[in-house]
MARTORRO-673309 format. One record per atom (N, C-alpha, C): residue number from 1; atom name; x, y, z; residue in one letter. Coordinates in steps of 0.05 Angstrom, whole numbers, plus 32768, in hexadecimal, padded with zeros to 4 digits. Layout:
% residues N
NUM, CA, X, Y, Z, a
...
% end
This chain:
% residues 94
1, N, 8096, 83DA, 7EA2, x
1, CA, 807F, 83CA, 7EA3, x
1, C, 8080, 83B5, 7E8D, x
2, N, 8078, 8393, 7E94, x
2, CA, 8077, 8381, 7E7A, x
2, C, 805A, 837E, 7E86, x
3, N, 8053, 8377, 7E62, x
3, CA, 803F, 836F, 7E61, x
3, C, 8046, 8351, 7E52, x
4, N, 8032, 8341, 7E54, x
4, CA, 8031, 8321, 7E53, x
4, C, 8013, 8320, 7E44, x
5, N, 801A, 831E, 7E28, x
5, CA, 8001, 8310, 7E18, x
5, C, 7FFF, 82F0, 7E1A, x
6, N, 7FE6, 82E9, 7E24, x
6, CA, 7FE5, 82CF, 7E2C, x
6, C, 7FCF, 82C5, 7E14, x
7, N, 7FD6, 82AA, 7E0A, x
7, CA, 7FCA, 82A0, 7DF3, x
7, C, 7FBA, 8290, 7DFE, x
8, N, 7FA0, 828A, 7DF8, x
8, CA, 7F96, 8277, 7DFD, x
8, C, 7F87, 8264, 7DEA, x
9, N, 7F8D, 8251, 7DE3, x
9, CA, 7F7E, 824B, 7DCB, x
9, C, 7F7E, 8229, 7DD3, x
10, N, 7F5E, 8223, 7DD6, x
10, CA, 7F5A, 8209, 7DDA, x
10, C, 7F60, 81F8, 7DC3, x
11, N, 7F6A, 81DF, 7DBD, x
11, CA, 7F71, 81CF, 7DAB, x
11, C, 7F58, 81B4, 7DB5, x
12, N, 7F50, 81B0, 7D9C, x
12, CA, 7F3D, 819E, 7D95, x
12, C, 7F40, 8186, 7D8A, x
13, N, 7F45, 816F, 7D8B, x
13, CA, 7F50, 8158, 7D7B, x
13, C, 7F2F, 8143, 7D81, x
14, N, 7F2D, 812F, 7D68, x
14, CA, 7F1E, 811B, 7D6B, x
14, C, 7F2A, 810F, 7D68, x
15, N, 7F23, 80EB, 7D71, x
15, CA, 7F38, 80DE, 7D6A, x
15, C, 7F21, 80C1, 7D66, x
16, N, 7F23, 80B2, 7D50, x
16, CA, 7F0B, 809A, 7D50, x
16, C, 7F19, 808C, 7D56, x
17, N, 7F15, 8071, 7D63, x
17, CA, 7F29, 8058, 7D71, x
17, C, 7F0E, 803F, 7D78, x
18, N, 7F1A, 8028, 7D6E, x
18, CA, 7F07, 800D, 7D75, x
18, C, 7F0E, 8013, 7D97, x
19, N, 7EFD, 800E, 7DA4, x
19, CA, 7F01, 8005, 7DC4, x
19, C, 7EFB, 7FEB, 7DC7, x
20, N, 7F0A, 7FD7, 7DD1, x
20, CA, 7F16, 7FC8, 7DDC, x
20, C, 7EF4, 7FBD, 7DED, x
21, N, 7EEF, 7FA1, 7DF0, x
21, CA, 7EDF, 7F9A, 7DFD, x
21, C, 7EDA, 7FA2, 7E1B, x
22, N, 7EF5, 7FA0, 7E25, x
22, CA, 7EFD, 7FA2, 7E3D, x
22, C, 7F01, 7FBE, 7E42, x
23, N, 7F0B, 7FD7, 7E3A, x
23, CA, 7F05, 7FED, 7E41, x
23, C, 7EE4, 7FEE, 7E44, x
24, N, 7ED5, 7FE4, 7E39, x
24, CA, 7EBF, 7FF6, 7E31, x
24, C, 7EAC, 7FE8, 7E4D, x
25, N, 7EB3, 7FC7, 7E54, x
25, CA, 7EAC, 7FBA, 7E6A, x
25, C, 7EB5, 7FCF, 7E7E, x
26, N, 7ECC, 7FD8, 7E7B, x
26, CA, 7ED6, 7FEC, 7E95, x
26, C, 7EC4, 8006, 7E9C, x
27, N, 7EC2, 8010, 7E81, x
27, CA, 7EB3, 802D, 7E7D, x
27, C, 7E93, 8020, 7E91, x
28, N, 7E84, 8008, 7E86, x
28, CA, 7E6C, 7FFE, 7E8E, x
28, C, 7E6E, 8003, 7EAB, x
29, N, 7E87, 7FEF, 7EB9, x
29, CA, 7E85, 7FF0, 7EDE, x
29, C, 7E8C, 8008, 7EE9, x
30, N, 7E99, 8021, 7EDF, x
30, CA, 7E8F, 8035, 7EDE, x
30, C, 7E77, 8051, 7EE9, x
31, N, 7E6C, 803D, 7ECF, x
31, CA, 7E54, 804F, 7ECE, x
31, C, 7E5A, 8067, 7EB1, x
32, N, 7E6F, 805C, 7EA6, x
32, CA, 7E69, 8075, 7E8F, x
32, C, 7E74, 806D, 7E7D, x
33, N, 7E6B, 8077, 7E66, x
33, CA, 7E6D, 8071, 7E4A, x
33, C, 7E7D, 8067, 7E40, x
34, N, 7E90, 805D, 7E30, x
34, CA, 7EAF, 8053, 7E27, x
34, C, 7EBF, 806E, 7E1F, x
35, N, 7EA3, 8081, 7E0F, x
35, CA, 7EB9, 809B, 7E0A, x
35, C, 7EBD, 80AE, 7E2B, x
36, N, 7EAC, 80AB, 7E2F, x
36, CA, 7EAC, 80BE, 7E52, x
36, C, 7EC9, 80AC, 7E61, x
37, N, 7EC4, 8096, 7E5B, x
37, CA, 7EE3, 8088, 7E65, x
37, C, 7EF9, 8088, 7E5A, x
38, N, 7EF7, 8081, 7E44, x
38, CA, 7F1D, 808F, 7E35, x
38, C, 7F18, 80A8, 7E3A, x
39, N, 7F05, 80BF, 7E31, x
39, CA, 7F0A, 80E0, 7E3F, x
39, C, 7F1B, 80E1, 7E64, x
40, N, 7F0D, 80CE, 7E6A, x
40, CA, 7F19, 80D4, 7E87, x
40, C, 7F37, 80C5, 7E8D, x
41, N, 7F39, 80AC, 7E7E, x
41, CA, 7F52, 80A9, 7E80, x
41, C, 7F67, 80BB, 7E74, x
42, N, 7F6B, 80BD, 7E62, x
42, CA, 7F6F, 80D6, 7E54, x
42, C, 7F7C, 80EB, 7E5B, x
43, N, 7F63, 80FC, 7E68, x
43, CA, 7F67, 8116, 7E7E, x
43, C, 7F75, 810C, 7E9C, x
44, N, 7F78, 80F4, 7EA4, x
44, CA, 7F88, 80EE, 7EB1, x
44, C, 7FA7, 80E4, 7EAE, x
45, N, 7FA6, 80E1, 7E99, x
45, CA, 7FC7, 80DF, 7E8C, x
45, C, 7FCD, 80F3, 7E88, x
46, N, 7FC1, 8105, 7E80, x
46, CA, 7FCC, 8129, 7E76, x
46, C, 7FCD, 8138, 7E8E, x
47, N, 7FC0, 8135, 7EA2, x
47, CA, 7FB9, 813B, 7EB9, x
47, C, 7FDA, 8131, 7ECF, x
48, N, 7FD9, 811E, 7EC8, x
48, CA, 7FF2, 810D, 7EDD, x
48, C, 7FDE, 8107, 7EFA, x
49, N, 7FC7, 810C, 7EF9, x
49, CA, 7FBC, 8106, 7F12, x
49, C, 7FA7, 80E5, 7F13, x
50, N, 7F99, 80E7, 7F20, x
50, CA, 7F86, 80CE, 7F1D, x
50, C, 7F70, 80D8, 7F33, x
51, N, 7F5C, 80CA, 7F17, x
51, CA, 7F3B, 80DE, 7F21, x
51, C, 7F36, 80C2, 7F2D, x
52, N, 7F18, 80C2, 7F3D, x
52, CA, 7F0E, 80A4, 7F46, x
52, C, 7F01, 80A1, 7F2C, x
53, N, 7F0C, 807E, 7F25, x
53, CA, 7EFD, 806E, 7F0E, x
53, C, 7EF7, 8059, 7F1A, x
54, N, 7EEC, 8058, 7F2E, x
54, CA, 7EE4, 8040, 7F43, x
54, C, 7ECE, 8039, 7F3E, x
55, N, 7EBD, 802B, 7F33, x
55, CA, 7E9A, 801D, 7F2F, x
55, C, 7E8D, 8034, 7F48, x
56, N, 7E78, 803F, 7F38, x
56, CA, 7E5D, 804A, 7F4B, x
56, C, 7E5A, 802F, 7F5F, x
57, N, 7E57, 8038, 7F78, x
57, CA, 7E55, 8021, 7F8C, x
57, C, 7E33, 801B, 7F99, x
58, N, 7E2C, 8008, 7F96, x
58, CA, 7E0B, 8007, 7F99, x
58, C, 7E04, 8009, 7FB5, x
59, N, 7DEA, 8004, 7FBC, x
59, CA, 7DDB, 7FFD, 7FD4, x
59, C, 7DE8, 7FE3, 7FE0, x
60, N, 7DEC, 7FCE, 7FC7, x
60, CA, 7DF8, 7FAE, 7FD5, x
60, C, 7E11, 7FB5, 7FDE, x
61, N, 7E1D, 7FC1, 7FCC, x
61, CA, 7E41, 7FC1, 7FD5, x
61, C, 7E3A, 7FD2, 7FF5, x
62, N, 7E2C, 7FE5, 7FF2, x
62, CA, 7E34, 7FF5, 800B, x
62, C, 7E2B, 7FE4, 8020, x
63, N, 7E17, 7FD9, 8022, x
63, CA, 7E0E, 7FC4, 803A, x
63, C, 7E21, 7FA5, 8038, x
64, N, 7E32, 7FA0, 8025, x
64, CA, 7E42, 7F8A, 802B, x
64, C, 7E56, 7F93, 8039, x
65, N, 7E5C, 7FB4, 8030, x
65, CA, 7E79, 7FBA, 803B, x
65, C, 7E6F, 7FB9, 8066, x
66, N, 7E4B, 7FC0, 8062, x
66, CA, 7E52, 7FD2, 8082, x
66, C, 7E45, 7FAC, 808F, x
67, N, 7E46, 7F97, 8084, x
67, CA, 7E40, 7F80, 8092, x
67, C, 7E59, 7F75, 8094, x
68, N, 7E78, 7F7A, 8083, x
68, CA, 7E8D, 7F71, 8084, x
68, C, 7E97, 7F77, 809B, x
69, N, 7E90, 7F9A, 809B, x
69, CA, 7E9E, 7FA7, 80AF, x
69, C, 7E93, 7F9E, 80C8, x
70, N, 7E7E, 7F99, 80CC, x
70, CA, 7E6C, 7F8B, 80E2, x
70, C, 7E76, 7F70, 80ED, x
71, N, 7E83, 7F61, 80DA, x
71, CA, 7E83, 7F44, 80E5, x
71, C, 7E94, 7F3E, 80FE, x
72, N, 7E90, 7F33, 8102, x
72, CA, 7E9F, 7F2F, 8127, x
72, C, 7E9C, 7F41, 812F, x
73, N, 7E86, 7F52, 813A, x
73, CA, 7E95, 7F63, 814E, x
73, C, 7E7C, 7F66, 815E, x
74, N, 7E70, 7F4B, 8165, x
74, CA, 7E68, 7F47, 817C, x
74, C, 7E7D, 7F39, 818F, x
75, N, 7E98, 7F33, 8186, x
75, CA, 7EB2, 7F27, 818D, x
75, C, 7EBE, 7F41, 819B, x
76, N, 7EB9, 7F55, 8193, x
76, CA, 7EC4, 7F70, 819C, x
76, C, 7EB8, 7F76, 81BC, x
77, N, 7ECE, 7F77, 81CF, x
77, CA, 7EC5, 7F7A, 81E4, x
77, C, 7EB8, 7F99, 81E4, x
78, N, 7EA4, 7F97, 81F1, x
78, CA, 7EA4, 7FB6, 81F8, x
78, C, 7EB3, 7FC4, 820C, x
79, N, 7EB9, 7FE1, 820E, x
79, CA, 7EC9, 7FED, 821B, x
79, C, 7EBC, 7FFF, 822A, x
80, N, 7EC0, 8004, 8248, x
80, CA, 7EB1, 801A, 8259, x
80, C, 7EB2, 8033, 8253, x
81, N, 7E99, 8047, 8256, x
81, CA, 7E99, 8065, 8252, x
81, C, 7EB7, 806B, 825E, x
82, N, 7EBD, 806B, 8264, x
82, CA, 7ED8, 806F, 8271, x
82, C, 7EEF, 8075, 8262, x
83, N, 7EEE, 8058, 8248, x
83, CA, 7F06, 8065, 8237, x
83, C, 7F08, 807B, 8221, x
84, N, 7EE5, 807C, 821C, x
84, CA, 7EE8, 8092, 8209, x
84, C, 7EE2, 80B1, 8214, x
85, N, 7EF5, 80BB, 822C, x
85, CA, 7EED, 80D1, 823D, x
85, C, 7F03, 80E6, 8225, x
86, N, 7F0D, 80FA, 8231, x
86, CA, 7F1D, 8109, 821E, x
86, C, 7F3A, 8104, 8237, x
87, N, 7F37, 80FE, 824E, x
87, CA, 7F51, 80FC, 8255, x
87, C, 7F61, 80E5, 824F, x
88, N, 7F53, 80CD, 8244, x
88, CA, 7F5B, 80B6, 8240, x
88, C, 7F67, 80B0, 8228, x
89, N, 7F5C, 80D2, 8215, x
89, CA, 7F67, 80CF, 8203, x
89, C, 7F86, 80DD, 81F6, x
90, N, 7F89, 80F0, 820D, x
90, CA, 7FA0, 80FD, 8210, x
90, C, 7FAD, 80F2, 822B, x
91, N, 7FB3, 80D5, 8236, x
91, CA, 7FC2, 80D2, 824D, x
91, C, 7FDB, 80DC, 823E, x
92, N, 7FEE, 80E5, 8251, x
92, CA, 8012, 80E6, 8242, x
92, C, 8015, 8101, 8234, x
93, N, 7FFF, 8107, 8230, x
93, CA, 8004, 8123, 8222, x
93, C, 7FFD, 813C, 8235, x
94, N, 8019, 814C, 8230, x
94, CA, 800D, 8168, 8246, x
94, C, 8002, 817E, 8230, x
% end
């Protein structure tokens, strides 16, 4: 039988640093703090992954995106009940 002593010991570091105008503009579109933003960049470099740091998206953005998506498509012919049946959507396939 092995046994496996597992260590765990969290490491703690502070670190003080001027931030940069422009990080901290970044942290603002956001939505979070300049430290909540280097924390998250950070944990995404240690991480090797990437979290969403995309701006909180408002009420305007969401209604510009769904009037974008809207435009022309009274240009959009419409299509008969017909094509959206379920055989029309498997022709070719047995």
């Amino acid at each position: 039988m092995a046994f496996f002593l597992l260590s765990c010991y969290a490491s703690f570091m502070q670190i003080t640093l001027d931030i940069p105008d422009e990080v901290a503009a970044q942290a603002r579109a956001r939505g979070l703090t300049p430290e909540n933003y280097v924390r998250v960049l950070i944990d995404d470099a240690v991480r090797g992954g990437s979290r969403a740091l995309e701006p909180k998206r408002g009420r305007r953005d969401m209604q510009a995106f769904f009037q974008a998506m809207a435009a022309y498509s009274e240009k959009i012919p419409q299509l008969p009940d017909e094509a959206f049946t379920r055989e029309s959507f498997y022709q070719g396939h047995d």
